[in-house]
N, C-alpha and C positions, 0 to 999 in steps of 0.2 A: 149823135145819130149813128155814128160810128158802134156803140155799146149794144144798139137799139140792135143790130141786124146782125152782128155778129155769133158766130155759135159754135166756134173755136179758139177765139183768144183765151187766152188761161192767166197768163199776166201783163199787167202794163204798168209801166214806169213812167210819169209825168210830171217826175219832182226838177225843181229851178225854170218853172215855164213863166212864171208872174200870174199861177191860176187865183185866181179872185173868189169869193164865197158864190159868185153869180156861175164861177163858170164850176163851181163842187156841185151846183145845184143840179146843172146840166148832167153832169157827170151821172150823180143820183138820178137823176130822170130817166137815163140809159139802163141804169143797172136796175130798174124796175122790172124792167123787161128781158134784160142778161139771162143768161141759163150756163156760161161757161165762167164769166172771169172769178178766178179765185185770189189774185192777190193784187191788189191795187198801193201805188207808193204816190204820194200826191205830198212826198215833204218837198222841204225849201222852196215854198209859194208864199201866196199870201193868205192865207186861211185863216181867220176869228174864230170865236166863243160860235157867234151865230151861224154861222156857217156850216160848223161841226155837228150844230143841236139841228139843225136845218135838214141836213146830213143825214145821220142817224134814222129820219124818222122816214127816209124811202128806203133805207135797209132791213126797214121789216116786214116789205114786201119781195126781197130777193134772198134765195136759199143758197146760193153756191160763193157768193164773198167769204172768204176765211181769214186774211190779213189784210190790215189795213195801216200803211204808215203815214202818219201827220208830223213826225219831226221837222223841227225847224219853222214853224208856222208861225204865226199871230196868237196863239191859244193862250188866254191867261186865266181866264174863270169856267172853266169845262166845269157844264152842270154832269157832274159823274154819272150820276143816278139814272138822270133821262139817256145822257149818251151810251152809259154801259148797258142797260135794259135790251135796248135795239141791237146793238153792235154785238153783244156778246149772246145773243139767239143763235144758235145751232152753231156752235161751238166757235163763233168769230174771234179773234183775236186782236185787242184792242191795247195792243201794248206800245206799239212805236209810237209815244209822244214827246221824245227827248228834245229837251232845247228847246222847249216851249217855259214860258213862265207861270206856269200854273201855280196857283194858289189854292192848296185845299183845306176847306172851312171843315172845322171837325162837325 
């Protein structure tokens, strides 16, 4: 809700809270509506595959996210394709996944 009304926060740090993909979702549902936050850190949670792809696909309705970090998460089969499409629109940067166990199928 906090995302929804805001129109000055610029960044937020919410890595080691126990966020769940229910609560990235939330998160995503705010930033539909954002117009300020640019760098979002959402590692050392609980974050999945699903989560991420889930994720991704309300970032392509918001213009001002630029970073985004997932390290330390749940991530082991990131569909690349669908999640870099989204994330990497207007110049995002989808680079902090370290520490996750991803597997990438050539």
């Amino acid at each position: 809700e906090c995302l929804k009304k805001s129109s000055t926060l610029q960044e937020l740090n919410i890595s080691e809270n126990e966020i769940t993909n229910n609560g990235l979702m939330k998160i995503g549902e705010g930033l539909q509506i954002n117009t300020s936050l640019q760098t979002l850190d959402v590692s050392r949670n609980r974050i999945s595959d699903d989560g991420v792809v889930v994720f991704s696909e309300y970032l392509r309705n918001n213009s001002t996210l630029r970073k985004l970090s997932l390290s330390w998460n749940s991530v082991y089969h990131l569909e690349v394709d669908v999640t870099n499409q989204s994330l990497n629109m207007r110049n995002k940067q989808f680079g902090d996944i370290y520490h996750n166990a991803i597997n990438t199928i050539p």
